[in-house]
C-alpha positions in Angstrom: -48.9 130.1 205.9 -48.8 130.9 209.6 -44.9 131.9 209.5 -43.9 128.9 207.4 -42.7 128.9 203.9 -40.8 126.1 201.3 -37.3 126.6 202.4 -34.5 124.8 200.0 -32.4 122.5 202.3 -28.6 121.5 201.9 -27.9 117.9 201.9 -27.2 117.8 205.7 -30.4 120.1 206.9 -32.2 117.6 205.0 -30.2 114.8 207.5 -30.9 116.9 210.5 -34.5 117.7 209.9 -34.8 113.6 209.8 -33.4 113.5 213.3 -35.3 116.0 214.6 -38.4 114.3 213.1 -37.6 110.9 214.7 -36.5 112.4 218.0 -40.3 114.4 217.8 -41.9 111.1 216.9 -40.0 109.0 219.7 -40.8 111.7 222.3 -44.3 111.9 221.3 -44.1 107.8 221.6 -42.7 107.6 225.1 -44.4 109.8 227.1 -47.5 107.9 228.0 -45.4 104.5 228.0 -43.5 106.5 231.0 -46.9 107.7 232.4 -48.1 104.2 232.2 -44.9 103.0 234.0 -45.3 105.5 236.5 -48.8 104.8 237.1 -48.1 101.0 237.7 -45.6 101.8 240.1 -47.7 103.9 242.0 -50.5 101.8 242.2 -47.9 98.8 243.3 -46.5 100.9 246.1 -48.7 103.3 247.4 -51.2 101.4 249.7 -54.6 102.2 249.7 -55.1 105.5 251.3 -58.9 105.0 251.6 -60.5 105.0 255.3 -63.1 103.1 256.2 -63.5 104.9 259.6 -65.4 108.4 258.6 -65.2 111.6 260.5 -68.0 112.5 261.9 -66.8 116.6 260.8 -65.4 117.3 257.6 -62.8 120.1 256.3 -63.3 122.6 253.4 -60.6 120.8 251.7 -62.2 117.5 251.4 -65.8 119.5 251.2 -64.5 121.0 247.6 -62.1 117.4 246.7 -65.4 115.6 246.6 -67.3 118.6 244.5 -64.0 118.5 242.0 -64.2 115.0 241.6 -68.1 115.0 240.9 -67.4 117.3 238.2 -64.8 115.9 236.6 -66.6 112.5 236.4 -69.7 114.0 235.1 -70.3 112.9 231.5 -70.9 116.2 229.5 -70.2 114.5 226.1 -71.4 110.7 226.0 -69.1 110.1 223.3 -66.2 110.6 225.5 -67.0 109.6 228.3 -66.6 111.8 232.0 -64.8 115.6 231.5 -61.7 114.2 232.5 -61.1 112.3 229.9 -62.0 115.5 227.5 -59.5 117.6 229.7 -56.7 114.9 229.6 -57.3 115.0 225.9 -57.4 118.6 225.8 -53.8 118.8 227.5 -52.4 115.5 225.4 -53.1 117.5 222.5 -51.6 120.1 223.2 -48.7 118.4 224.0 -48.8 116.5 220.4 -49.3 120.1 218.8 -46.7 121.3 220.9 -43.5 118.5 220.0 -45.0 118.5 216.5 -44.1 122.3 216.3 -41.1 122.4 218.5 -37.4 123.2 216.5 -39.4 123.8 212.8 -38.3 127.0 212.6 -40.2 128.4 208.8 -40.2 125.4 207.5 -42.7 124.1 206.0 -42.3 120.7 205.3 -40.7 119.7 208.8 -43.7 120.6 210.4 -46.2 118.9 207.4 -43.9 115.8 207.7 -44.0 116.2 212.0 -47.8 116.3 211.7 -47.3 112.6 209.7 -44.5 111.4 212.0 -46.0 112.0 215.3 -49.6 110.7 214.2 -48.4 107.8 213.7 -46.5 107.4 216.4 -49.3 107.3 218.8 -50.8 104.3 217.3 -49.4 101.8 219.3 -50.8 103.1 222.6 -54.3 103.8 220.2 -54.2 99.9 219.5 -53.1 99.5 222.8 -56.7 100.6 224.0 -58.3 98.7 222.0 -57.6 95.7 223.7 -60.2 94.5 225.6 -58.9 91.8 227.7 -58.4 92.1 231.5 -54.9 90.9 230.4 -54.2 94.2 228.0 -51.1 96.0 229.2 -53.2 99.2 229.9 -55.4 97.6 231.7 -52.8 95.8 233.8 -50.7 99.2 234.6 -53.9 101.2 235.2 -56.5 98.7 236.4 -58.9 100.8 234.0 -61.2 97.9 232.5 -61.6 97.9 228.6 -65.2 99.6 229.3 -63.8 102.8 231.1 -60.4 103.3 228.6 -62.8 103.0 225.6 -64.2 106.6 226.3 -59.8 107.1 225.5 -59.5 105.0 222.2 -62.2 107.4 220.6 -61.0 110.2 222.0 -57.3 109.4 220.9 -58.7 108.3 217.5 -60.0 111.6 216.7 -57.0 113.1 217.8 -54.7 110.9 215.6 -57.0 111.2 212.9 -57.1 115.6 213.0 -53.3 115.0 212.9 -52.9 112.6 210.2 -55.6 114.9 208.0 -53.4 117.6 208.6 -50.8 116.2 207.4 -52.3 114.9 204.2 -53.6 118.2 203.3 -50.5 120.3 204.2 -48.8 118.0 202.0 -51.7 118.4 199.1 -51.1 121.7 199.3 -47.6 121.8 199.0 -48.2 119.6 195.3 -50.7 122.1 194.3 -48.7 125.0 194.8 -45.3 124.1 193.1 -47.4 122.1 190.3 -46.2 118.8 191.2 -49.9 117.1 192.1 -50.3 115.6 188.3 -46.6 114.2 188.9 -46.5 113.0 192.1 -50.6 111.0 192.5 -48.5 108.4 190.1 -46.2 107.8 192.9 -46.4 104.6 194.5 -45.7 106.5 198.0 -48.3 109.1 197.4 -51.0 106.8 196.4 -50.8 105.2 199.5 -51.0 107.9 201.6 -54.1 108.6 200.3 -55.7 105.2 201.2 -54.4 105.7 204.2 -55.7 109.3 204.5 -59.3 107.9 203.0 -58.9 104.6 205.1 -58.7 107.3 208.3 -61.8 109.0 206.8 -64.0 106.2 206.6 -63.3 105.1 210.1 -64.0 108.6 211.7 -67.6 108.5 209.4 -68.7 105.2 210.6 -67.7 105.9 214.5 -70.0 108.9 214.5 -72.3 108.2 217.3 -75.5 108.3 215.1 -73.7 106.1 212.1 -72.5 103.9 214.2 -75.4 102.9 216.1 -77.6 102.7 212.7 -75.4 100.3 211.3 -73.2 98.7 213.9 -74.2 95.3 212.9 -73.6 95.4 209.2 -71.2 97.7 208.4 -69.3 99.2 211.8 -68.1 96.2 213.4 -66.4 94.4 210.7 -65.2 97.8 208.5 -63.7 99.0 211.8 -61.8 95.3 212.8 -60.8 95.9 208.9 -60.0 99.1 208.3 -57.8 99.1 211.2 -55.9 96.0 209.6 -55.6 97.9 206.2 -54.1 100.8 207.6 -51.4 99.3 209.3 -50.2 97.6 206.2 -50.7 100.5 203.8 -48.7 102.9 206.4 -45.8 100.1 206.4 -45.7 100.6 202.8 -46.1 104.5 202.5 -42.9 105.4 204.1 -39.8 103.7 206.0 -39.1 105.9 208.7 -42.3 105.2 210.8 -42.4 101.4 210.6 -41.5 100.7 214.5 -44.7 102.2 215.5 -46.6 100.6 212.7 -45.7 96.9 213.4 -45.8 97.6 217.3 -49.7 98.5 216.1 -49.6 95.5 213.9 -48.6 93.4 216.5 -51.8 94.6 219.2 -54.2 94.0 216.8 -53.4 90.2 216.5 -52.5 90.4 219.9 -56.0 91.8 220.8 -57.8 88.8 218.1 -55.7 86.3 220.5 -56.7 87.1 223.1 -60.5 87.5 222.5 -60.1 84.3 221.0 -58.8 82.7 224.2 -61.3 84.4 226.0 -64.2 82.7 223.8 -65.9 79.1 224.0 -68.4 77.0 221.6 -72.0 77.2 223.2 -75.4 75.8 222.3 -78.0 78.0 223.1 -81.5 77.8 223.9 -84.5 80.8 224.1 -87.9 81.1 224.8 -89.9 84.5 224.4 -89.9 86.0 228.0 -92.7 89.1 226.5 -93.6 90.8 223.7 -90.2 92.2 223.3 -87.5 90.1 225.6 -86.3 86.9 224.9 -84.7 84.5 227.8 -81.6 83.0 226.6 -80.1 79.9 228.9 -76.8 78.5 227.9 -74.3 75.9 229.5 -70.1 76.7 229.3 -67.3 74.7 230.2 -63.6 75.1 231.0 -62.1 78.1 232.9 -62.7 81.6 233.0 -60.4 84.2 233.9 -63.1 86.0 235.8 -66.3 84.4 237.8 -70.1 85.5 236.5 -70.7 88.2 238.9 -73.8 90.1 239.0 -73.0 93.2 236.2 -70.6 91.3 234.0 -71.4 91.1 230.7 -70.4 88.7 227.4 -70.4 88.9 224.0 -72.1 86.2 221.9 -71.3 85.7 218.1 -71.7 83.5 215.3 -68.2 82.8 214.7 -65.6 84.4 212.0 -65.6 88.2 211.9 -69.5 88.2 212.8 -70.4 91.5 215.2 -70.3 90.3 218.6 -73.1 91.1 220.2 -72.9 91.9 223.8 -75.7 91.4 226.3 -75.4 91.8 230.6 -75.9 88.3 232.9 -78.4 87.8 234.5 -77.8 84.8 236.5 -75.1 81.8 236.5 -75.0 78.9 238.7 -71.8 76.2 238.5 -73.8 72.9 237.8 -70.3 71.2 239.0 -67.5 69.6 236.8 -66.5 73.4 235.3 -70.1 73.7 233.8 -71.8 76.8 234.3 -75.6 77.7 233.1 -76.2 81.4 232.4 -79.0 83.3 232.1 -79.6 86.4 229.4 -82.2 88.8 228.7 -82.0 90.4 225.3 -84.1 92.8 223.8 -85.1 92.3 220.1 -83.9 95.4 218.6 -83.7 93.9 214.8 -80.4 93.0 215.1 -78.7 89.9 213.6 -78.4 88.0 217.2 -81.5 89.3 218.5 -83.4 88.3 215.5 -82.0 84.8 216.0 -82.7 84.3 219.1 -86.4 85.0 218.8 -86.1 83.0 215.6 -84.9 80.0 217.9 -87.5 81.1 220.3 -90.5 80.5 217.8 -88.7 77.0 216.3 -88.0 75.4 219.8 -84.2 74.4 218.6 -80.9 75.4 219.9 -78.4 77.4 218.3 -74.4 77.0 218.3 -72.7 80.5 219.3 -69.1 81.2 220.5 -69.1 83.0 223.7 -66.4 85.6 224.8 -65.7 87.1 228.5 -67.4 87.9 230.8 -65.9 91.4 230.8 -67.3 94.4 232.7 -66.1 96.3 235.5 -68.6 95.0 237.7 -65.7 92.1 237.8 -63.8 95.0 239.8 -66.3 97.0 242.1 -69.2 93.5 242.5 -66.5 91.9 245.3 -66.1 94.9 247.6 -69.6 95.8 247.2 -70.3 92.0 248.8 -67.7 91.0 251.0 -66.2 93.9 252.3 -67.8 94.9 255.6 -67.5 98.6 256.1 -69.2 98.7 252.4 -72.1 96.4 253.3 -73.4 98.9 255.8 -73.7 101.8 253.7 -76.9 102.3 252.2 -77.3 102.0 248.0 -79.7 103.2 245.3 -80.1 101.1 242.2 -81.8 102.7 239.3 -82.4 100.7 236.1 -84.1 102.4 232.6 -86.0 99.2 231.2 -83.8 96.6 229.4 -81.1 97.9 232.1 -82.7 96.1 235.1 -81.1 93.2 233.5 -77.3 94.8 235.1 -79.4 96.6 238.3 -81.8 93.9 239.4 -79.1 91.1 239.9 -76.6 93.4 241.3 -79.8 94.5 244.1 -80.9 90.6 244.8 -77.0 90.1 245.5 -76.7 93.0 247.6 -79.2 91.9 250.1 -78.7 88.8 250.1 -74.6 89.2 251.3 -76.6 92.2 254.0 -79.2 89.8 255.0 -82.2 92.4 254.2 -82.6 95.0 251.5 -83.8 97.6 254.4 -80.7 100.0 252.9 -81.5 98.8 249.5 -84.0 100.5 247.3 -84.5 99.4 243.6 -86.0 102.2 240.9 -86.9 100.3 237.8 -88.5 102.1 235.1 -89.6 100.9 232.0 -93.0 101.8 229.3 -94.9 99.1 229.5 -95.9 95.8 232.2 -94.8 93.9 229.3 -91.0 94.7 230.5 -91.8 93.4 234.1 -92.8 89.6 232.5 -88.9 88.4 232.9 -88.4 89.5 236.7 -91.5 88.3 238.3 -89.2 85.8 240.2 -87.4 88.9 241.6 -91.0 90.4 242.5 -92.4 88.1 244.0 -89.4 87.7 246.8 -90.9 89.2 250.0 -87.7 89.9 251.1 -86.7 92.5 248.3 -90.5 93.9 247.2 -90.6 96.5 250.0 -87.3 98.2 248.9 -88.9 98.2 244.9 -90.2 100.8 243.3 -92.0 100.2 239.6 -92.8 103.5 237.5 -94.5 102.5 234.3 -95.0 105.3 232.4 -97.3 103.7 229.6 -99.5 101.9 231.5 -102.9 101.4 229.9 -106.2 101.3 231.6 -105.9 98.0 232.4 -102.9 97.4 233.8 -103.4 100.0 236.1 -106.2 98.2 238.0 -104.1 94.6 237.8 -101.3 96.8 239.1 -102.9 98.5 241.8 -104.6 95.2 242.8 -100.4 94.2 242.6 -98.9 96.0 244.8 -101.1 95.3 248.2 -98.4 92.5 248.4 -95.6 93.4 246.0 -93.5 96.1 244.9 -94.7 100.1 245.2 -95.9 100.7 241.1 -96.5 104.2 239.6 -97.7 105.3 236.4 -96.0 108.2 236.2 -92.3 109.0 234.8 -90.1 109.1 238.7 -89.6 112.4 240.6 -86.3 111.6 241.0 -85.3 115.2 243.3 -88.5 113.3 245.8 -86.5 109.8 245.2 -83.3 110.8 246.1 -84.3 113.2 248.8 -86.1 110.4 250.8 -83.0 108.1 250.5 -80.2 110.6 251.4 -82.1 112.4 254.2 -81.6 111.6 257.6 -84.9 111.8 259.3 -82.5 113.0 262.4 -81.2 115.8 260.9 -84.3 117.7 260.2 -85.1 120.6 262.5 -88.9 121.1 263.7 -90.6 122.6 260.4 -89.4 119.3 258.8 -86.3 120.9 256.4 -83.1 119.8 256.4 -80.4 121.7 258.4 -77.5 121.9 256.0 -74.7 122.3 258.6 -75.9 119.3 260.5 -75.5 117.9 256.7 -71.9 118.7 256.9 -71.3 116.3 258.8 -69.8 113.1 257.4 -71.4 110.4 257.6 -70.9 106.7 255.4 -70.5 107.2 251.7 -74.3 106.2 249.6 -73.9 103.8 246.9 -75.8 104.5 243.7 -75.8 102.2 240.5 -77.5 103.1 237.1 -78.0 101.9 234.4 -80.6 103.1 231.6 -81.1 105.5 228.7 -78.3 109.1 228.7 -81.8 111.2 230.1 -82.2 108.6 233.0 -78.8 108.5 233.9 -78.6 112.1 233.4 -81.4 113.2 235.4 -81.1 110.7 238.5 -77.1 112.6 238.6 -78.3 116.2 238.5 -80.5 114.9 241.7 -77.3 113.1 243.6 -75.4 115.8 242.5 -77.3 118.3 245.0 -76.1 116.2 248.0 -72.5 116.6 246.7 -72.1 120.1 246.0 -74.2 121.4 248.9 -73.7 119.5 251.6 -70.7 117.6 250.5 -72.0 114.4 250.7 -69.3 111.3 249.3 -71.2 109.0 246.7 -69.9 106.1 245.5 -71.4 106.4 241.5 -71.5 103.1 239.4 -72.7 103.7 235.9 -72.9 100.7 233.4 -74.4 102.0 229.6 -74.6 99.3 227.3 -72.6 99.9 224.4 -69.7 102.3 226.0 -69.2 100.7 229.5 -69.8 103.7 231.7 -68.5 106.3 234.3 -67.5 105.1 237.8 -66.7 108.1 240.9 
């Protein structure tokens, strides 16, 4: 098959090929560890090249940097994550293949065993991204939050998981051919390759996108945090010559239950039904956190043991003094365990003991340049939320003009089915200092609430009833009414010209997101324009340009 055949082996080819498979397997391991080293030293010593003071004329070169770098941070396949991480993976793999292959010559079971050998020796840096702590060793030589390396984990686990198959059915083969499969399933070794082999299986079925999300609460989270736990242990038992990559895997998933559990505090709870749909959750911590409760961070709320932790964006926190801090929630009731006992606690008018975890999120990166750093508080910044997503977008807009002074560069898109969704927010509304830059579309809007709405907005926000023109939103923001010639049109060369980089934030539903970037995406690829893109989705962190 493909050049290779069952070659008989003296005593010392047998030696040799076990050298060459741990040097493979070793190679294969070190690489990213030296990337990752590399990377850290770079980011240690290199100062930051960015430049606050813009040209006001810009080169080809940085004209087709900034159209390069919009298209590899577009997200193609949400599952991934942004087409660089696809085309990193693409070239990683090919690597793998590559040292898997390398020195076989026609034999077939070097290359069957190198498939095995290398596999597994990419699962400590696999575990490695698992980690979600700011305080993971990734994270640390990278400064990649846990929500933008977890497009990596999922990618890497399919990877390992192609190679590890192959493996196990180049090896089945093998068995069937030379008629040893009845004699060799009894062995101890072979039997546990197969759980391992089936243990792989069942964790690439349950991650698939649609699986996952239909039964994330009952099944995914705790058969993943498992099955990840019984692989290690049946791998350490399979075969000896892999065991320094399985313990080092061993070793960062406690290390990863550590330090969730450090991250994590005992909180009573209290909720009260904010609409027909949204429940307001209020809850009071104590001790220290390793990060402050910026707008955009998020936390994870569970009932304690290996219960799915639920996570859900903040929507406000306020230090009541002696290391006490009240935060605010909004969480949908989507049927799920937490949900359904929050409105449960809702309806009873009790409190309910939770642990909370974090807060986490990379807003806990990009939330303290976009308020305190000067040359970024002039530039102006689109916020664009999909319903339950104002929750991140709202918060993040209130602080934005409030550290400006005025939300007159500010402009807030929210937009959501029903009025129902607006019931949690009408603090935000009502603020006459933020209405003017907020635009409502509700694209479900009955009879009704069309004529309270349009009675509404003589003093508050601007509402539609129609689904956002986002090509007519995004146009009004980015044009510069000085740059348009006499019949009103924009003169693209003028265009060219650099001018301060526009902010825009989303957060909402893959078509939202997607169609709001198709509209920026015009300003980048034909006139160059440099936008900063932040892009929070709830489940898989986001893309950030």
């Amino acid at each position: 098959m493909f050049g290779y055949e069952f070659v008989s082996l003296t005593k010392e080819q047998v030696e040799a090929r076990r050298q060459l498979l741990d040097q493979a397997g070793f190679q294969a391991y070190l690489v990213p560890i030296i990337i990752l080293v590399l990377t850290y030293t770079g980011r240690r010593t290199i100062p930051n090249s960015s430049n606050n003071q813009y040209k006001r004329n810009i080169g080809r070169l940085e004209l087709i940097s900034r159209r390069i770098s919009w298209l590899l941070n577009t997200t193609y396949i949400g599952e991934f994550g942004p087409l660089r991480v696809q085309l990193l993976g693409l070239l990683y793999t090919a690597f793998l293949l590559f040292r898997i292959t390398y020195r076989t010559g026609n034999d077939y079971m070097h290359v069957t065993k190198a498939f095995g050998h290398v596999a597994v020796a990419q699962l400590p840096l696999h575990y490695l991204l698992s980690i979600k702590s700011p305080s993971s060793p990734i994270t640390l030589a990278t400064g990649l939050t846990h929500e933008r390396l977890n497009a990596y984990h999922r990618l890497f686990g399919r990877i390992i998981h192609a190679l590890l198959a192959t493996h196990a059915i180049l090896y089945l083969r093998f068995f069937a051919l030379m008629n040893l499969l009845p004699k060799r399933i009894k062995d101890t070794d072979v039997r546990l390759g197969i759980v391992a082999f089936w243990s792989l299986n069942f964790l690439g079925i349950l991650a698939i996108p649609p699986i996952r999300a239909a039964i994330y609460h009952k099944v995914f989270y705790r058969s993943h945090a498992i099955l990840s736990a019984v692989l290690v242990v049946v791998l350490w038992f399979h075969v000896p010559y892999t065991r320094i990559y399985v313990a080092q895997a061993a070793f960062f998933w406690i290390l990863n239950g550590i330090l969730r559990n450090g991250a994590s505090q005992p909180v009573k709870v209290t909720c009260k039904a904010a609409s027909k749909h949204l429940i307001q959750v209020t809850m009071k911590t104590s001790g220290k956190h390793l990060h402050p409760y910026l707008p955009g961070v998020h936390v994870y709320l569970n009932a304690g043991g290996l219960g799915p932790r639920t996570p859900f964006t903040v929507l406000s926190a306020r230090a009541l003094g002696n290391g006490i801090s009240q935060i605010e929630l909004i969480a949908k009731n989507s049927g799920g365990p937490m949900t359904g006992s929050f409105a449960r606690v809702a309806e009873e008018g009790r409190e309910l003991e939770l642990q909370l975890e974090g807060p986490y999120g990379e807003a806990q990166q990009y939330m303290p340049l976009l308020l305190n750093n000067k040359d970024t508080k002039r530039q102006k910044a689109l916020l664009v939320a999909g319903g339950v997503g104002a929750t991140y977008a709202l918060p993040i807009f209130k602080a934005l003009a409030e550290a400006r002074g005025s939300a007159a560069d500010l402009k807030f898109v929210w937009v959501m089915r029903t009025a129902q969704d607006l019931r949690w927010a009408q603090n935000y509304l009502r603020d006459s200092k933020l209405t003017p830059s907020i635009e409502l579309s509700i694209t479900r809007a009955s009879s009704s609430e069309q004529e309270a709405l349009a009675k509404e907005t003589e003093q508050g926000p601007t509402v539609t009833t129609s689904r956002p023109n986002f090509d007519g939103i995004v146009d009004s923001f980015f044009t510069l009414k000085a740059e348009a010639n006499s019949s009103g049109k924009q003169d693209r060369q003028k265009l060219k010209r650099d001018y301060d980089p526009i902010i825009v934030m989303v957060c909402g539903p893959a078509s939202l997101t997607n169609a709001l970037r198709k509209s920026v995406g015009r300003y980048v690829w034909e006139y160059g324009r440099d936008v900063k893109w932040y892009e929070e989705q709830f489940g898989f962190g986001g893309s950030q340009v």
